[in-house]
Rosetta silent file (secondary structure, phi, psi, omega in degrees, C-alpha in Angstrom):
SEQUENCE: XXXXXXXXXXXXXXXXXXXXXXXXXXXXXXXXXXXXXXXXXXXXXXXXXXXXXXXXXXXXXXXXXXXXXXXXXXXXXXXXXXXXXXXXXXXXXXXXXXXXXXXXXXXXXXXXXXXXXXXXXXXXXXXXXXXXXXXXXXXXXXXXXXXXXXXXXXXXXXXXXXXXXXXXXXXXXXXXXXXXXXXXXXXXXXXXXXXXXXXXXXXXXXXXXXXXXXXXXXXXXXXXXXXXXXXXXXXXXXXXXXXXXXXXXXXXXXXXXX
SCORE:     score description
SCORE:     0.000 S_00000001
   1 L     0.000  -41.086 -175.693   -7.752  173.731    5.077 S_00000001
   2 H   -68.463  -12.179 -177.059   -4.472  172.541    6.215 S_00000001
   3 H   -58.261  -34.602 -168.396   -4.933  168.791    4.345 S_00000001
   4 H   -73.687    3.731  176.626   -3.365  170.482    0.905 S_00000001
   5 H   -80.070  -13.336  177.949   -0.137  170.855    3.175 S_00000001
   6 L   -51.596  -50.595 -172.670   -0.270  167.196    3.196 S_00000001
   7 L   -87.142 -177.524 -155.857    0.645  166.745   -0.732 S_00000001
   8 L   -77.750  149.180 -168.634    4.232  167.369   -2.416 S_00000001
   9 H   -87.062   -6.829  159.016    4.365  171.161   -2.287 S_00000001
  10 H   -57.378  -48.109 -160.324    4.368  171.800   -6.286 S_00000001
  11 H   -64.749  -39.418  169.882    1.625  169.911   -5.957 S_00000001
  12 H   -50.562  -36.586 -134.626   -0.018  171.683   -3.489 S_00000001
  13 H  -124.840  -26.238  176.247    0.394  174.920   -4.424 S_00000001
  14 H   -80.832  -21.156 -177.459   -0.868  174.179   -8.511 S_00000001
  15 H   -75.984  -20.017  172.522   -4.384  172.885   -6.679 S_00000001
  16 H   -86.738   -8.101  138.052   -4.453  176.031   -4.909 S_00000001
  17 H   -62.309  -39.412 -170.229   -4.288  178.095   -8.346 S_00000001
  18 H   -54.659  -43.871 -154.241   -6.672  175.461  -10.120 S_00000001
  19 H   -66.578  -61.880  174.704   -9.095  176.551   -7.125 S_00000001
  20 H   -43.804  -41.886 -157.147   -8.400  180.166   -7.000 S_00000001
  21 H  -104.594  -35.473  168.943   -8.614  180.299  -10.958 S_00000001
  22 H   -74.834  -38.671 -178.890  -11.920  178.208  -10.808 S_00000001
  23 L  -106.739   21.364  133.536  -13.846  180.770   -8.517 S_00000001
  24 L   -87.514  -42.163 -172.361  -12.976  183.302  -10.058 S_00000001
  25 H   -81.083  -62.011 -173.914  -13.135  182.842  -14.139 S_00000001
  26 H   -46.972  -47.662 -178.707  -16.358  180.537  -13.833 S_00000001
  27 H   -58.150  -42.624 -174.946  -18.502  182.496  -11.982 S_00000001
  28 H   -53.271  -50.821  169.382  -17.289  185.346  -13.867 S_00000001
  29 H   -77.748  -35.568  157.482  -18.072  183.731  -17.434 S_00000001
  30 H   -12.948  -77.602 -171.080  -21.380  182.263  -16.327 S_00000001
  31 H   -66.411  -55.332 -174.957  -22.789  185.507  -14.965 S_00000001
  32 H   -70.623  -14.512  150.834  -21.460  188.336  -17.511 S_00000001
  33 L   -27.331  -48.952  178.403  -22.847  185.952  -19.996 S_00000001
  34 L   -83.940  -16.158 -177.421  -26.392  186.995  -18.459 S_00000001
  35 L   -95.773  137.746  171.415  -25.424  190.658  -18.493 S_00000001
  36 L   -67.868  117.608  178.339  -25.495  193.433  -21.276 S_00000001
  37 L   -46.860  -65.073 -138.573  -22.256  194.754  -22.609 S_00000001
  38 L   -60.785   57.196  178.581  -24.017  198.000  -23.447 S_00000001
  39 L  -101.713  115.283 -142.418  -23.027  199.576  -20.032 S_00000001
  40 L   -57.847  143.224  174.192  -22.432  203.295  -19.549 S_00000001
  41 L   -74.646  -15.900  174.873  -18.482  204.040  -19.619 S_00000001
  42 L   -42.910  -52.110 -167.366  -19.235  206.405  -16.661 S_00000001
  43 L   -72.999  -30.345 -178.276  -20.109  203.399  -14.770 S_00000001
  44 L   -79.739    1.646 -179.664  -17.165  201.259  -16.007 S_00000001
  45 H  -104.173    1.618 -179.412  -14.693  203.991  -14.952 S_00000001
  46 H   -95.795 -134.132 -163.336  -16.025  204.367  -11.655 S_00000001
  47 H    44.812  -73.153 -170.869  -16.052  200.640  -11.281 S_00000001
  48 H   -69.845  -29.801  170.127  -12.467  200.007  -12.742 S_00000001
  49 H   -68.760  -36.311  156.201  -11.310  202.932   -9.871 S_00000001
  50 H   -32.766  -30.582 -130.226  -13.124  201.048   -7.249 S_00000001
  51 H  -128.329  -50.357 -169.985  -11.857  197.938   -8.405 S_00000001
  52 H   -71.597  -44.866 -172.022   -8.023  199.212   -8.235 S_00000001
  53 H   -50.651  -55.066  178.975   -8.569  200.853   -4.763 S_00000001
  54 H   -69.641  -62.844  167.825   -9.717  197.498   -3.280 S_00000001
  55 H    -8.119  -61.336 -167.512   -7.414  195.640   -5.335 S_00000001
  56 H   -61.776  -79.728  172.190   -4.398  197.555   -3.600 S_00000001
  57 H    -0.007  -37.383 -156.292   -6.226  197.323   -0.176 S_00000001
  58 H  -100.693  -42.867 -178.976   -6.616  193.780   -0.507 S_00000001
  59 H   -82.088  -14.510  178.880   -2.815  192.958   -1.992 S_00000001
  60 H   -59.597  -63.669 -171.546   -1.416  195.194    1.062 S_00000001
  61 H   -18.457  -63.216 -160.272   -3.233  192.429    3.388 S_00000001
  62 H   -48.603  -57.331 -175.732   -1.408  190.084    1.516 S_00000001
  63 H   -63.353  -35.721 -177.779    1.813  191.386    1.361 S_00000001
  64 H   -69.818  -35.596  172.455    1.514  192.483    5.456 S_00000001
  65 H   -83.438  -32.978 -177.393    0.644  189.079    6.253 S_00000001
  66 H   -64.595  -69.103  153.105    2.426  186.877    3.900 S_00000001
  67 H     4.024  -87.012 -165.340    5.780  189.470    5.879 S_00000001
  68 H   -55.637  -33.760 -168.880    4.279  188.660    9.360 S_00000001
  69 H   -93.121  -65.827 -172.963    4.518  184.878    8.407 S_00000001
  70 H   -69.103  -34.602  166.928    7.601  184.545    7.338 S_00000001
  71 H   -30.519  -81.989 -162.452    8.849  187.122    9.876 S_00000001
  72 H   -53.134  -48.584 -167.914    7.588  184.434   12.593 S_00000001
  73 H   -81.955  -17.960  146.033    9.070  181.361   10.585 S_00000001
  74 H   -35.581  -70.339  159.756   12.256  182.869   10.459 S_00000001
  75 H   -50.602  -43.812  169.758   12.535  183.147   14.275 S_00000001
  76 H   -42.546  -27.461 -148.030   11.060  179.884   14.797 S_00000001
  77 H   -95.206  -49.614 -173.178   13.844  178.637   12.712 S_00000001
  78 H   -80.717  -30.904  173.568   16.637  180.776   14.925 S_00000001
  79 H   -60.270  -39.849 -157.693   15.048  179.463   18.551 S_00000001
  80 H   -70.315  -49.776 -179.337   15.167  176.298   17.370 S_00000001
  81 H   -63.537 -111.655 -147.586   19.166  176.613   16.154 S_00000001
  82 H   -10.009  -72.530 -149.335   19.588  178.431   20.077 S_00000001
  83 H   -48.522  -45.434 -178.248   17.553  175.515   21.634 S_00000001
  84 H   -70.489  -49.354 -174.828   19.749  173.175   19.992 S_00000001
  85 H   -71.520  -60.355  153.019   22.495  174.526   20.404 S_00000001
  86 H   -29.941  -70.803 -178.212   21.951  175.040   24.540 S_00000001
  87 H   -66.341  -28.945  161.998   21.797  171.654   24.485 S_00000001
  88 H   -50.109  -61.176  161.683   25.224  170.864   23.069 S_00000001
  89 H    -3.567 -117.237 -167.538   26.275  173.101   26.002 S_00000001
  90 H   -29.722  -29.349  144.830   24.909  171.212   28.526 S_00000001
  91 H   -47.012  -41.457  179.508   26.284  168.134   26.907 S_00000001
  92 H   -95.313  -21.447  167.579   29.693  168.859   26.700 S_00000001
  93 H   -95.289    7.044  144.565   29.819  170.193   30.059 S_00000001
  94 H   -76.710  -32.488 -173.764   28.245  166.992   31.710 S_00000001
  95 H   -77.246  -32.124 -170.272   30.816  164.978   29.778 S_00000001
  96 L   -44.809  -20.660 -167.836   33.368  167.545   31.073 S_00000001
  97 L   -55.056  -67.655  171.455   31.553  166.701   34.847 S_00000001
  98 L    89.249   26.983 -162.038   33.644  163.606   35.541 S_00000001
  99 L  -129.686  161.823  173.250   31.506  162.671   38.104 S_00000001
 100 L   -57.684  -23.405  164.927   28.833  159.719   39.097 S_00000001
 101 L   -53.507  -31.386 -175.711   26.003  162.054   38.238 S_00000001
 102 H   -32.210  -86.150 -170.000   27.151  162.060   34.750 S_00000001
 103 H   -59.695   -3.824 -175.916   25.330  159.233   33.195 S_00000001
 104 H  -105.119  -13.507  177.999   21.861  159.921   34.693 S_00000001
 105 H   -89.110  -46.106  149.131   21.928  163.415   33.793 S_00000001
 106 H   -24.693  -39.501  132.021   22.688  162.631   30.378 S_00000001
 107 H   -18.547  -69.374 -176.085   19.946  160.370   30.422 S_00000001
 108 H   -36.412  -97.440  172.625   17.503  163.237   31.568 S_00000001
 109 H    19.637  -83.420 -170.203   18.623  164.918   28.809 S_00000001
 110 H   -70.126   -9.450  170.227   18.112  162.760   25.916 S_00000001
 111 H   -90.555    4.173 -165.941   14.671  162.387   27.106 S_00000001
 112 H   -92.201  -51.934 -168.171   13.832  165.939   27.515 S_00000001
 113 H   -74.725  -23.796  172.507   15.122  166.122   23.934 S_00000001
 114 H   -88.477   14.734  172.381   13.461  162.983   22.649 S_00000001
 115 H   -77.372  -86.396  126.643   10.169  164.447   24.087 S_00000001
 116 H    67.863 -114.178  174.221   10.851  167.300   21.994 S_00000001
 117 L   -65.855  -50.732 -147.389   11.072  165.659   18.930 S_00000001
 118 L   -86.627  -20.770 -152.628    8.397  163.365   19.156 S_00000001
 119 L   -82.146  -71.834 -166.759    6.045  165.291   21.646 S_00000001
 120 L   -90.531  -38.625  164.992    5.974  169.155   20.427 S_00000001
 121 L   -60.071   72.978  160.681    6.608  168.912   16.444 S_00000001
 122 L  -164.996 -164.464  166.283    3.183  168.749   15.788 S_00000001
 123 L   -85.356  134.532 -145.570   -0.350  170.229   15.693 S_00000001
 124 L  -160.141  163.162 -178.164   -1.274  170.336   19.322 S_00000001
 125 L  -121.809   11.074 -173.341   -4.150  172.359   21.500 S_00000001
 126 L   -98.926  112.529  168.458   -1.161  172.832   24.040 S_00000001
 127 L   -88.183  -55.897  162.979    0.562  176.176   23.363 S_00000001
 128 L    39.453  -82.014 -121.089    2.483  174.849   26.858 S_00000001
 129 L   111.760  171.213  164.982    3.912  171.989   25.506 S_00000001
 130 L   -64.191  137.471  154.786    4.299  168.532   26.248 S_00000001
 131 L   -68.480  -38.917  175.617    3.993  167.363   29.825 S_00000001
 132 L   -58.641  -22.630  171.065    6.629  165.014   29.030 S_00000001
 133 H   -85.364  -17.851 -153.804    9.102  167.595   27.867 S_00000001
 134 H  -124.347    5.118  152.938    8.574  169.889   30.570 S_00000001
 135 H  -110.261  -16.533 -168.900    8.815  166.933   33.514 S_00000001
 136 H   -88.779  -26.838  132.725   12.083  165.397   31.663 S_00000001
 137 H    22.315 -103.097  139.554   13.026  169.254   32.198 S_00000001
 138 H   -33.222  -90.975 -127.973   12.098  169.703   35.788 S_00000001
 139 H   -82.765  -19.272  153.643   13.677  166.448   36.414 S_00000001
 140 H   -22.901  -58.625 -156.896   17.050  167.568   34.130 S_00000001
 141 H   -86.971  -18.507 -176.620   16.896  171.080   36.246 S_00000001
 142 H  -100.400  -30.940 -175.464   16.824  169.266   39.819 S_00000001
 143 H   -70.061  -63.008  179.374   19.511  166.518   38.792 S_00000001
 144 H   -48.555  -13.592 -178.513   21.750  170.235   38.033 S_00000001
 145 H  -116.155   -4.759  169.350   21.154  171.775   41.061 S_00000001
 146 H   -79.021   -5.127  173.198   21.356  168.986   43.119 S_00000001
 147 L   -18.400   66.891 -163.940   25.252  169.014   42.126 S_00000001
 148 L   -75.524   89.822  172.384   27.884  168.878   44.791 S_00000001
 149 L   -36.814  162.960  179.524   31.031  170.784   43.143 S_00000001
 150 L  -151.212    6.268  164.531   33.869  169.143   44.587 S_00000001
 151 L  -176.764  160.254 -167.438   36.618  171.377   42.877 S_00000001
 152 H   -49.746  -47.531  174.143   36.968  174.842   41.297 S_00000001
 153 H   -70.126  -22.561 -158.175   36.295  173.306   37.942 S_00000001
 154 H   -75.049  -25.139 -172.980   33.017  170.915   38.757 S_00000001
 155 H   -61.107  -51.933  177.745   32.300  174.562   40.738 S_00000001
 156 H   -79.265  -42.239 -172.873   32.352  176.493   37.581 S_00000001
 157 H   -62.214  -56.328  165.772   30.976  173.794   35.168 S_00000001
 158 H   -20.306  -76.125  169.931   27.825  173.889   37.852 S_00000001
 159 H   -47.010  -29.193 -169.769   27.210  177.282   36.970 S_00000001
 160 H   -81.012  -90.486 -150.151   27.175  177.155   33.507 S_00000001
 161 H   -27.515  -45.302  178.553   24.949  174.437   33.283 S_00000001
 162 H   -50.912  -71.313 -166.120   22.191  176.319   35.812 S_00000001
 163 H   -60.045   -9.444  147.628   22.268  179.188   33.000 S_00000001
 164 H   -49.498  -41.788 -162.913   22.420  177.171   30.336 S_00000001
 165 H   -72.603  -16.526 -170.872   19.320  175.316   31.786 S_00000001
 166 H   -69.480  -53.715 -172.673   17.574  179.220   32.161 S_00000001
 167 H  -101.969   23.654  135.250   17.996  179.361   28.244 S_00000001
 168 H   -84.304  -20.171  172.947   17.045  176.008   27.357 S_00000001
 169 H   -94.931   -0.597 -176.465   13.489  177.062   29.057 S_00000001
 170 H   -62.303  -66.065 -156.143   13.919  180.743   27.701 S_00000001
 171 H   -57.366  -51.720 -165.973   14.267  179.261   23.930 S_00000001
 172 H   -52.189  -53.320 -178.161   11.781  176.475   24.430 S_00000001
 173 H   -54.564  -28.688  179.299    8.901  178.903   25.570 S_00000001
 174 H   -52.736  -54.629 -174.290   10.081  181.128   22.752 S_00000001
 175 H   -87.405   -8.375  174.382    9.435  178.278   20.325 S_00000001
 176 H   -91.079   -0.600  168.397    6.365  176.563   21.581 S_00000001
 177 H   -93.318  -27.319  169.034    4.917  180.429   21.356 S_00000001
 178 H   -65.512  -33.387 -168.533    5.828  180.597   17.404 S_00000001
 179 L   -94.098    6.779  153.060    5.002  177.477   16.529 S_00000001
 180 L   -98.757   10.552 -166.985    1.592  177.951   18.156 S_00000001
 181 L   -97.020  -26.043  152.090    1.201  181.490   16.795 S_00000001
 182 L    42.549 -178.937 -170.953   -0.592  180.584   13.348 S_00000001
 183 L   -96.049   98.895  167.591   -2.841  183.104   11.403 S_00000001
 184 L   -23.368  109.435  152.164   -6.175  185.029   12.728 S_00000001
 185 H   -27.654  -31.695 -175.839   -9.430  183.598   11.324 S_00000001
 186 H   -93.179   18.145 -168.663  -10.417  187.035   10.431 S_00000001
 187 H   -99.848  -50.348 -167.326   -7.190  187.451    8.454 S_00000001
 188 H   -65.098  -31.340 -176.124   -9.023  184.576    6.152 S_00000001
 189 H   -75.244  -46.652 -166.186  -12.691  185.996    6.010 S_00000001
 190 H   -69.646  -35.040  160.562  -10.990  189.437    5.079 S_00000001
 191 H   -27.327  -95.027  139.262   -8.601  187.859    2.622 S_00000001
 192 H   -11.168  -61.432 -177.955  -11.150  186.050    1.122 S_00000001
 193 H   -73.911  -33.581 -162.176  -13.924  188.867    0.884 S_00000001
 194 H   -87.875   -2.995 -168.528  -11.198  191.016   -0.877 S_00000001
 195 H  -109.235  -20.228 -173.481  -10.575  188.412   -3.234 S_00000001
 196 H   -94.257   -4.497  177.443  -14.253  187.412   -4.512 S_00000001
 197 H   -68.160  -35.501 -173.736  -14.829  191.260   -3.941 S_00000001
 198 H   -63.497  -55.306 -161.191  -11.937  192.312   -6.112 S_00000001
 199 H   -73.643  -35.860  169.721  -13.008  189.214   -9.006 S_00000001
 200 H   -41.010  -41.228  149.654  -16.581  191.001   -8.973 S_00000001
 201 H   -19.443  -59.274 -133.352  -15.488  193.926  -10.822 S_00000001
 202 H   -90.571   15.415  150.455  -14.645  192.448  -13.536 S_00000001
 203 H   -45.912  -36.249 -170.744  -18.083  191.997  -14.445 S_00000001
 204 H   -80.142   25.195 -178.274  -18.462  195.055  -15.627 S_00000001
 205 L  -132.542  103.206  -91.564  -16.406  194.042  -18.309 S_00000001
 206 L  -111.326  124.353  165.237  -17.327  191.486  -21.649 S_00000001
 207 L   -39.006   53.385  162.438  -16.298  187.878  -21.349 S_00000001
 208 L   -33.059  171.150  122.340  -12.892  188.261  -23.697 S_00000001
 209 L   -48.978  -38.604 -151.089  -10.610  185.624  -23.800 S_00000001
 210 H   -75.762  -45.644  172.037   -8.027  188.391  -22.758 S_00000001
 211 H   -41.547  -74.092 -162.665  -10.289  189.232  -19.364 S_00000001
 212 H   -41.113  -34.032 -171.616  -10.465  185.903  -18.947 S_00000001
 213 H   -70.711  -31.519  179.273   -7.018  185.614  -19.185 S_00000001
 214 H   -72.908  -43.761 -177.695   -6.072  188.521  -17.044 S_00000001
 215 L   -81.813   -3.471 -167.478   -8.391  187.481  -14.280 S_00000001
 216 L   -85.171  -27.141 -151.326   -7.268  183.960  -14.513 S_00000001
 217 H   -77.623  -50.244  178.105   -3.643  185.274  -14.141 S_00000001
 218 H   -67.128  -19.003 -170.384   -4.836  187.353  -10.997 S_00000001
 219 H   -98.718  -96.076 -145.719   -6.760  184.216   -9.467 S_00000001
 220 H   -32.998  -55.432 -179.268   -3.478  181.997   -9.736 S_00000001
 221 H   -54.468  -68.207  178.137   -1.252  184.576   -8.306 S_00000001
 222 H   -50.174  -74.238 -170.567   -3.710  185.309   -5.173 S_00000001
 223 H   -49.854  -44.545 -143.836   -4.248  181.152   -4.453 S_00000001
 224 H   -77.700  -46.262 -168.907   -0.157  180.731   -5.158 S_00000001
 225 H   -62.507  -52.124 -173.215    0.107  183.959   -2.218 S_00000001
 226 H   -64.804  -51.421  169.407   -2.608  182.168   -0.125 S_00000001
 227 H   -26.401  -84.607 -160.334   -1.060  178.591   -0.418 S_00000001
 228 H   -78.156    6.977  162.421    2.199  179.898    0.884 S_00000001
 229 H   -80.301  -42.934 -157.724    0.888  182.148    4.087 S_00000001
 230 H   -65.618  -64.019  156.037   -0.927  178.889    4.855 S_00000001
 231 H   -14.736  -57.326  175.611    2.072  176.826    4.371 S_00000001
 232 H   -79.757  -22.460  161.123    4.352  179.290    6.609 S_00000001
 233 H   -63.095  -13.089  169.308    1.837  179.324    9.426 S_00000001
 234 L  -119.455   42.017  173.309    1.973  175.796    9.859 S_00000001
 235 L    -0.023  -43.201 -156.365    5.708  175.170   10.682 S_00000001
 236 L  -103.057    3.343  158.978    5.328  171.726   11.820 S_00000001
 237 L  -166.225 -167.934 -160.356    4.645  169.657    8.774 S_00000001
 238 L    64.164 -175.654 -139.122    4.038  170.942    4.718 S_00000001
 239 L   -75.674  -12.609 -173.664    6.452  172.420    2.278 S_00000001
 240 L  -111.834   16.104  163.921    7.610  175.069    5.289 S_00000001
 241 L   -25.205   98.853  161.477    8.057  172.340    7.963 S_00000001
 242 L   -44.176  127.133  151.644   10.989  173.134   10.299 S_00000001
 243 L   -27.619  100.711 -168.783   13.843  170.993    9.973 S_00000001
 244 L  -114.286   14.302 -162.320   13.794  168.655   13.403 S_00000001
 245 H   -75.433  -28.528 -169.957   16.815  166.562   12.090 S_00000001
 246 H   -71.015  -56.212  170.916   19.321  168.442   14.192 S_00000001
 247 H   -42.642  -20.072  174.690   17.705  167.060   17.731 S_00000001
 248 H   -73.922  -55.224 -158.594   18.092  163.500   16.199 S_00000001
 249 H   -73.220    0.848 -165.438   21.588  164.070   15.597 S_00000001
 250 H   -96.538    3.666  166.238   22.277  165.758   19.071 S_00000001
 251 H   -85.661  -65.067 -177.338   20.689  162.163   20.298 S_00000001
 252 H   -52.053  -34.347 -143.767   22.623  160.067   18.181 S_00000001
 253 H  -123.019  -45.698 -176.026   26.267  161.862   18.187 S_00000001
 254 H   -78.386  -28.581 -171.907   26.293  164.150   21.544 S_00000001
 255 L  -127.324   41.577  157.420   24.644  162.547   23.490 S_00000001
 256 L    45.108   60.056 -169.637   25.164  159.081   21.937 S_00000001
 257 L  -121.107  150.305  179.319   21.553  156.892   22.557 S_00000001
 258 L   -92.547    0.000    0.000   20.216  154.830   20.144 S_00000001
């Protein structure tokens, strides 16, 4: 399901109308084709209430989940600015360190962050993490605590860094649990059922152009909704892909690695 996140996201998002708008109108003209107009109006007004009730029912889903997604990709979006931003901390107060530890904890560093990047942006069966981010970490969090202040400032600078280092693993778990948080399977069967349940109706109504037109209009809209839950549930690549640019530049400019 996730391959149309793959293509340029107009593009994605008109094959997921095309689709939506194909299983709905064909089946629809196909079938009422085989069916008698001559249908009691009783039946078409209980029908068309039936048809609105589930309708709503079915666009609530939509609306609660399509919320719920971007709700999540939002935050993802603010751990990640914390995350980053932790590490400029912890950067600027090693170069403040002025000490022989300096260059290897720097070091640590850029590999914890170029783990990171290359390690953790992706689809993964690890909600975790990497092992490699979470030993360059470990060995980051033992180079800080292994410190010896040697004056009131290296004394103070020490500290920050441990609690910095608290909320660089605070943020991180925070963002390896969003970006592993994706969308219930049963959100898709019900989704789904409400949408060919919904398109079923309109049988009880004569192949028009205008039906057709109406229902085509309602198929587009529902794939265009589904496209873009799918899209925000999958953070790490397609058109709703977090931005990972800022960890390059805190390699390249803070903490100056090639």
């Amino acid at each position: 399901m996730a391959t149309i996140l793959q293509l340029p996201a107009w593009f994605g998002a008109i094959i997921a109308m095309l689709i939506a708008i194909a299983v709905s109108v064909l089946p629809f003209g196909i079938v009422r084709r085989q069916l008698t107009d001559d249908l009691p109006t009783k039946a078409r007004d209980v029908a068309e209430t039936v048809a609105i009730r589930v309708g709503t029912v079915h666009g609530l889903i939509l609306a609660l989940v399509f919320a719920e997604a971007q709700s999540a990709h939002t935050n993802l979006q603010q751990e990640v600015s914390k995350e980053i931003s932790t590490i400029e901390h912890i950067a600027l107060q090693l170069d403040q360190w002025n000490g022989p530890e300096e260059d290897t904890l720097r070091t640590r560093l850029a590999v914890y962050v170029r783990a990171v990047l290359q390690k953790e942006w992706q689809a993964s069966d690890r909600p975790q993490g990497s092992r490699e981010a979470s030993r360059a970490y470990n060995d980051l969090d033992i180079g800080i605590l292994n410190l010896k202040a040697e004056t009131p400032q290296q004394e103070s600078l020490r500290g920050r860094m441990i609690m910095n280092m608290d909320n660089l693993q605070d943020h991180r778990k925070a963002r390896l649990a969003l970006l592993h948080r994706g969308i219930p399977g049963l959100f898709w069967w019900m989704a789904l059922a409400g949408f060919v349940i919904t398109v079923g109706f309109f049988l009880v109504f004569p192949a028009t152009a205008l039906h057709i037109a109406v229902l085509s209009v309602y198929g587009a809209y529902t794939g265009l909704t589904l496209y873009f839950i799918l899209a925000l549930s999958h953070p790490y690549a397609g058109p709703a892909a977090i931005d990972t640019s800022p960890y390059g530049m805190v390699l390249e400019e803070e903490l100056k690695t090639p």
